[in-house]
Steps between C-alpha positions, in 0.01 A plus 500: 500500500275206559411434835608158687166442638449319161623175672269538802280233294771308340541202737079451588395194578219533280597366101315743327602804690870347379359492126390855532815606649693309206270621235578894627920426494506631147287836567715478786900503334290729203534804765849413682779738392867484573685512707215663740326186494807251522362312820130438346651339164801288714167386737276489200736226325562331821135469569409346117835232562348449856143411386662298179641298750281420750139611398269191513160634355485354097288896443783705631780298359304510167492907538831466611624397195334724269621801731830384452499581157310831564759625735776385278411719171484811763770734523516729838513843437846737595443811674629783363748731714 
């Protein structure tokens, strides 16, 4: 289980600690596995609509984009009972 200090970055004020927190998203979803890590993926897809939204910086949103596609051709690993 990933922990959720992950997001302790996620909302800096600074751009490019944003870009490196958007460039690490698909490492990121790469070790979340269901349904242990439910709450990481729900705030994990919440924080990529959130920054789509609203992120101003032309470097992030550019990242942005290309994560986008990253995190889309993941698929989130199952735990096995």
């Amino acid at each position: 289980m990933v922990s959720s200090r992950a997001w302790y970055f996620a909302d800096d004020q600074v751009p490019n600690i944003r870009l490196k927190v958007v460039m690490m998203l698909p490492k990121l979803k790469a070790m979340l596995c269901l349904p242990g890590d439910h709450k990481l993926l729900t705030s994990l897809e919440a924080y990529v609509r959130s920054l789509l939204l609203h992120e101003k910086d032309r470097d992030v949103k550019a990242q942005l984009h290309l994560t986008v596609q990253a995190l889309d051709a993941i698929e989130v690993g199952v735990e096995v009972v």
